[in-house]
C-alpha positions as CSV (number, residue, x, y, z in Angstrom):
1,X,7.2,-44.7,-10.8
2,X,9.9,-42.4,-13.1
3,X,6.7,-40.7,-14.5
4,X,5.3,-40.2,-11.0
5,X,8.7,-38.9,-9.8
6,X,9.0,-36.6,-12.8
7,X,5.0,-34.8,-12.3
8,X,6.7,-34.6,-8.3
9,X,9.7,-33.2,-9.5
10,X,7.7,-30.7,-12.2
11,X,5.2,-29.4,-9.2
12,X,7.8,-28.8,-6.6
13,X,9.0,-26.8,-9.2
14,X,6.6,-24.9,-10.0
15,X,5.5,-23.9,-6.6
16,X,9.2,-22.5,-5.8
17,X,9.4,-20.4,-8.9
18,X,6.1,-18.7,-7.8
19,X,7.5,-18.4,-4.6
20,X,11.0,-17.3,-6.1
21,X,9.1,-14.2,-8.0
22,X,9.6,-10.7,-6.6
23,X,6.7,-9.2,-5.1
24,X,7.6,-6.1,-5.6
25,X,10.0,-3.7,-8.2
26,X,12.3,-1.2,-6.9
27,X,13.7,2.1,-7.8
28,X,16.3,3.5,-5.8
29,X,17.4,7.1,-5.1
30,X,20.6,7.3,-3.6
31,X,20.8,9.7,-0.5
32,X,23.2,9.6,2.5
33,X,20.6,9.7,5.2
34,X,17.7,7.9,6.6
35,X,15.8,5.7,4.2
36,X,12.3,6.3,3.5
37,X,10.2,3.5,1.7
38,X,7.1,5.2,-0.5
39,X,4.3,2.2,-1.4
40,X,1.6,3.0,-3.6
41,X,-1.8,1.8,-3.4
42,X,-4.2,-0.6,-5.4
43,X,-3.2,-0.7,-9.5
44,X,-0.9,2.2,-9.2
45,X,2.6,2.8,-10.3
46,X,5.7,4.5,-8.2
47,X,5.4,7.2,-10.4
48,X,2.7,8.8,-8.0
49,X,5.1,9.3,-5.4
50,X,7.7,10.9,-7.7
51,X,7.2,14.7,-6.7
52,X,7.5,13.5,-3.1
53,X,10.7,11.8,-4.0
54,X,11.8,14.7,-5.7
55,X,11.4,16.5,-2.3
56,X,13.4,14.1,-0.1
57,X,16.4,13.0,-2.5
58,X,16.7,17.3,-2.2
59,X,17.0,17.0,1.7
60,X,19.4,13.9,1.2
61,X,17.5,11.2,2.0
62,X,17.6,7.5,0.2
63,X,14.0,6.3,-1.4
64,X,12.8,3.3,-2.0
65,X,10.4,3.6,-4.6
66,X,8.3,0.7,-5.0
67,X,5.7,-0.7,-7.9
68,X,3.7,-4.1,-6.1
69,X,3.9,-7.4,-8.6
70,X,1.1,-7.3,-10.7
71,X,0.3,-3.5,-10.8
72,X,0.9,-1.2,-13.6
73,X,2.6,-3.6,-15.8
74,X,4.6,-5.3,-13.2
75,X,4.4,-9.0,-13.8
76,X,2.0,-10.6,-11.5
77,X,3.1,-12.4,-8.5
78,X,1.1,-15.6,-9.3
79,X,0.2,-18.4,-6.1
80,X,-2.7,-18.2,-3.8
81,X,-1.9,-14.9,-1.8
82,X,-0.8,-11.7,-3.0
83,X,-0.1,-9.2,0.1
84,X,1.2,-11.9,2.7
85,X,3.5,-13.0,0.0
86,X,4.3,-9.0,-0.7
87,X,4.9,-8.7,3.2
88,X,7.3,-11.9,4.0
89,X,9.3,-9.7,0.9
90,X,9.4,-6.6,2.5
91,X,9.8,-7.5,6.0
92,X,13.0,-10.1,4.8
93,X,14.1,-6.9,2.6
94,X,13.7,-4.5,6.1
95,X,15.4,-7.0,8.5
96,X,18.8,-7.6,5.5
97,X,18.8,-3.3,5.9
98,X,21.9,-1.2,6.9
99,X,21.8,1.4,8.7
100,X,19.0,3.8,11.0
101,X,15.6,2.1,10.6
102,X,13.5,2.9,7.4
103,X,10.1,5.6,7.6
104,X,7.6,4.4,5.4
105,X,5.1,6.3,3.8
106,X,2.0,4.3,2.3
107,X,-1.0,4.9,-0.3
108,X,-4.1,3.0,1.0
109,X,-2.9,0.1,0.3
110,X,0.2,0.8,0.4
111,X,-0.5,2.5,4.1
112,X,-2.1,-0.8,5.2
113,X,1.1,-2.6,4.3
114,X,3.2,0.1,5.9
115,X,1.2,-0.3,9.0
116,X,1.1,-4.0,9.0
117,X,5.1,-3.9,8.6
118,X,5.1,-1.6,11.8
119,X,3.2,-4.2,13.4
120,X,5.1,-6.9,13.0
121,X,8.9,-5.9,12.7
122,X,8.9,-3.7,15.3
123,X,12.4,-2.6,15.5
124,X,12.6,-2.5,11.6
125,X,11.0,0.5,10.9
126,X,11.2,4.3,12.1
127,X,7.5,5.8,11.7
128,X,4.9,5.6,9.6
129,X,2.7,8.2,7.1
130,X,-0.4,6.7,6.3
131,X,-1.6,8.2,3.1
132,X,-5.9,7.8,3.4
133,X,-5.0,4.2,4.1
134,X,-6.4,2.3,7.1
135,X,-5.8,-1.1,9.0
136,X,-9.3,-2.6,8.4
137,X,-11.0,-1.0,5.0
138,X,-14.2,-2.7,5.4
139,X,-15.2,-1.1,8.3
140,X,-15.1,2.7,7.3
141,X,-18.0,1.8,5.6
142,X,-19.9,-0.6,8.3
143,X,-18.3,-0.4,11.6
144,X,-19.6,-4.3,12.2
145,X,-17.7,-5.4,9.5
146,X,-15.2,-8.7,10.4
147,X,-13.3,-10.3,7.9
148,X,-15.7,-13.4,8.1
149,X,-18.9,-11.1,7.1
150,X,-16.8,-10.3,4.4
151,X,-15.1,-13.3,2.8
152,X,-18.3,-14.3,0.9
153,X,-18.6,-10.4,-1.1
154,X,-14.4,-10.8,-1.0
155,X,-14.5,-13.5,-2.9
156,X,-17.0,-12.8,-5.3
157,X,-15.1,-9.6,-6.5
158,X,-11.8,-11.2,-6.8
159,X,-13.5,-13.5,-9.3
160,X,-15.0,-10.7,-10.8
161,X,-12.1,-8.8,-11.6
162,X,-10.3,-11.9,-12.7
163,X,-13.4,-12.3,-15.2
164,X,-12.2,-9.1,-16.7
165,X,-10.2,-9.0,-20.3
166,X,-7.8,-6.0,-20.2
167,X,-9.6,-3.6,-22.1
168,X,-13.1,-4.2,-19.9
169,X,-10.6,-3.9,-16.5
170,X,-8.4,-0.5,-18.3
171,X,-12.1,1.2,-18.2
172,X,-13.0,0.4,-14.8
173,X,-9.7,1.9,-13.6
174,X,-10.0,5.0,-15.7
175,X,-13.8,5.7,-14.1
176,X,-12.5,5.0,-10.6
177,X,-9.5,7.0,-11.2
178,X,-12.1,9.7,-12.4
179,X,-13.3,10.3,-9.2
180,X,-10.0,9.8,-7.1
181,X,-7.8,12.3,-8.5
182,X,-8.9,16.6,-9.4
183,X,-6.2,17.0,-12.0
184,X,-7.7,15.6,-15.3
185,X,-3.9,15.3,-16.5
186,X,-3.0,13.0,-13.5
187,X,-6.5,11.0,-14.0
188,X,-5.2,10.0,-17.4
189,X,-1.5,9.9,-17.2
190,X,-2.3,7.2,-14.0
191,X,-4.9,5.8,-15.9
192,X,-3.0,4.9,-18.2
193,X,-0.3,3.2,-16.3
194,X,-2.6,1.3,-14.1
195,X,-5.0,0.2,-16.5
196,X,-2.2,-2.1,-17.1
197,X,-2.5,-3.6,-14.2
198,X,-3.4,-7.5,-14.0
199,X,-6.9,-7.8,-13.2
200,X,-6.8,-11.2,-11.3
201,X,-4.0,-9.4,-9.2
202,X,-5.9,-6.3,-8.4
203,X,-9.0,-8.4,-7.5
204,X,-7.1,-11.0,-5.2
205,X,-5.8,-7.7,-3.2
206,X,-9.3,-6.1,-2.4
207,X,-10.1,-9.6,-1.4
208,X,-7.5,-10.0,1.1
209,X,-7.8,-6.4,2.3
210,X,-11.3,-6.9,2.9
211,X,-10.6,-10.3,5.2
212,X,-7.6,-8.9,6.7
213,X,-8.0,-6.9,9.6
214,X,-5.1,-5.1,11.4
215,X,-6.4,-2.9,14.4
216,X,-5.8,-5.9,16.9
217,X,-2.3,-5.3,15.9
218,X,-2.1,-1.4,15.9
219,X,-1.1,-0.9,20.2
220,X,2.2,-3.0,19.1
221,X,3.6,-0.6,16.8
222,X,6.1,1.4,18.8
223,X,7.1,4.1,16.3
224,X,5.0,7.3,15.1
225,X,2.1,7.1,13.0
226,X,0.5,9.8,11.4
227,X,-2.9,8.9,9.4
228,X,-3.6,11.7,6.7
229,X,-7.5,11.4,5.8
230,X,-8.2,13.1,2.5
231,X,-10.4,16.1,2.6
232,X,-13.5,15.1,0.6
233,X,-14.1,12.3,3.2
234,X,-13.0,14.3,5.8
235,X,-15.4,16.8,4.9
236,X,-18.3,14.2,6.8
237,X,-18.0,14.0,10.7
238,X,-18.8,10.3,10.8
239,X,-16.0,9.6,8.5
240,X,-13.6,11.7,10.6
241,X,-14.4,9.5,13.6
242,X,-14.7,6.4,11.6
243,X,-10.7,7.3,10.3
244,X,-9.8,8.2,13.9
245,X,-10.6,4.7,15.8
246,X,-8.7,2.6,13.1
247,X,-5.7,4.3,14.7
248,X,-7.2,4.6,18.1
249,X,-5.2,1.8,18.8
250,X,-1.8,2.8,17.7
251,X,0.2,4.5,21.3
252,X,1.8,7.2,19.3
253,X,-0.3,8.4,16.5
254,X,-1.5,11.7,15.0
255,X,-5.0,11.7,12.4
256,X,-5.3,14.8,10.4
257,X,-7.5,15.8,7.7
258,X,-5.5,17.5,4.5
259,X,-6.8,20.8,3.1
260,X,-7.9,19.9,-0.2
261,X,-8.8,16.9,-3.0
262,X,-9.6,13.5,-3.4
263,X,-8.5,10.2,-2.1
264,X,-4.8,10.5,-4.0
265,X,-3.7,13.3,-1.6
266,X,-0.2,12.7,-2.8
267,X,-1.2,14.1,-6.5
268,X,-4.2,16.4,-4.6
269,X,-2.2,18.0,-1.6
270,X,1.2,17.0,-1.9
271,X,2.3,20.1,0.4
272,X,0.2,19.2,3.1
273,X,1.4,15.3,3.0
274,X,5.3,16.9,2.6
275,X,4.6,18.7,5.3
276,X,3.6,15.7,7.2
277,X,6.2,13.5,5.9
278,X,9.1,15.9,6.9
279,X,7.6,16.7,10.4
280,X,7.5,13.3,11.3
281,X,11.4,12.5,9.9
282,X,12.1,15.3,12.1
283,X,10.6,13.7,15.0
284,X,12.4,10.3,14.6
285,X,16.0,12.2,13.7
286,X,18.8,10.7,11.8
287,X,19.7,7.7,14.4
């Protein structure tokens, strides 16, 4: 009976230290206006939003610049889901906030959690910059995509990255990077810090992106959205439209197309996604 009590006792345990881990690490610039929260996307570090920092600690404004668990040599998160777990955080984080309502600007991922956090703590967040980052990946690619067409190939490719060793995964990175970024400097100074990314981590993430799908929640969001689509994809008409209806939803949205580079407009175009940024802090005001 003790040694049942004690396995009990052990488990219980366990489970609340997973739950107990922080999702996410923090650095803050301290500003006396408006705060504006700057995710990055899939295996990347803060770092790539630190010329966009730069900008808005200049204008006086506080950031919140974050690094998910598990990416980039954060310590994984650990449990069964990653970007619930990473949203509970954030949201719990948003609702303990001072102050006029947070903007959030988000990196693919990073713009689907943005947009989810719009979704569902309405009076929580200001507006929303969505950095080539969409409520419902999969179906960019195949329009009849649903997140139960996808669970089978989802899960399959979280076990696959969590197959990888860190060397095997630190490669992959570094070729995707390759064609994501123009600057060969950024490609390897991001490559670097992502490749030390946890595999399992990175593969549970694409997994629940793939079977997550957000556009049934996009007419709540009651707050400005602007969706910047980078240029090489928005280069192709059907891509353009494709972009365009994940947001058709949202009541108060912009979608524009930046002028030049790859997926990581931030690093690519980062006047064009200033410009945005500030536009839209405009908009909202200081209240």
């Amino acid at each position: 009976m003790k040694r049942l009590l004690l396995s009990a006792l052990l488990v219980l345990g366990a489970q609340l230290a997973v739950a107990e881990r922080p999702a996410y690490q923090a650095r803050t610039l301290e500003g006396s206006g408006r705060t504006v929260y700057l995710i990055p996307g899939l295996a990347s570090p803060g770092g790539v939003w630190d010329g966009l920092a730069a900008d808005l600690v200049a204008e006086g404004y506080r950031v919140r610049i974050l690094t998910l668990a598990g990416f980039a040599g954060a310590p994984p998160l650990g449990g069964e889901h990653f970007l619930p777990v990473v949203r509970d955080q954030l949201a719990a984080e948003l609702a303990a906030g001072e102050g006029p309502a947070p903007v959030i600007v988000g990196h693919s991922l990073g713009a689907f959690m943005a947009l989810w956090l719009a979704a569902t703590e309405t009076d929580k967040v200001a507006g929303v910059v969505a950095v080539d980052g969409v409520p419902y990946l999969a179906a960019l690619g195949r329009p009849d995509a649903t997140p139960e067409s996808q669970r089978a190939q989802a899960e399959q490719m979280a076990q696959f990255m969590a197959s990888l060793t860190p060397e095997q995964y630190a490669a992959q990175n570094r070729m995707a990077l390759s064609g994501m970024v123009t600057d060969p400097a950024q490609v390897e100074r991001f490559a670097a810090e992502g490749g030390r990314s946890d595999p399992a981590t990175v593969g549970r993430a694409v997994a629940e992106m793939l079977t997550t799908d957000l556009r049934g929640l996009m007419p709540r969001i009651e707050v400005p959205v602007v969706l910047i689509q980078a240029a090489d994809s928005g280069a192709d008409e059907n891509m353009r439209t494709a972009y365009a209806m994940q947001v058709a939803g949202v009541p108060d949205h912009r979608h524009v197309v930046a002028d030049r580079g790859r997926h990581f407009v931030q690093l690519d175009d980062p006047e064009f996604v200033r410009d945005e940024l500030f536009r839209l802090l405009k908009a909202v005001g200081d209240e």
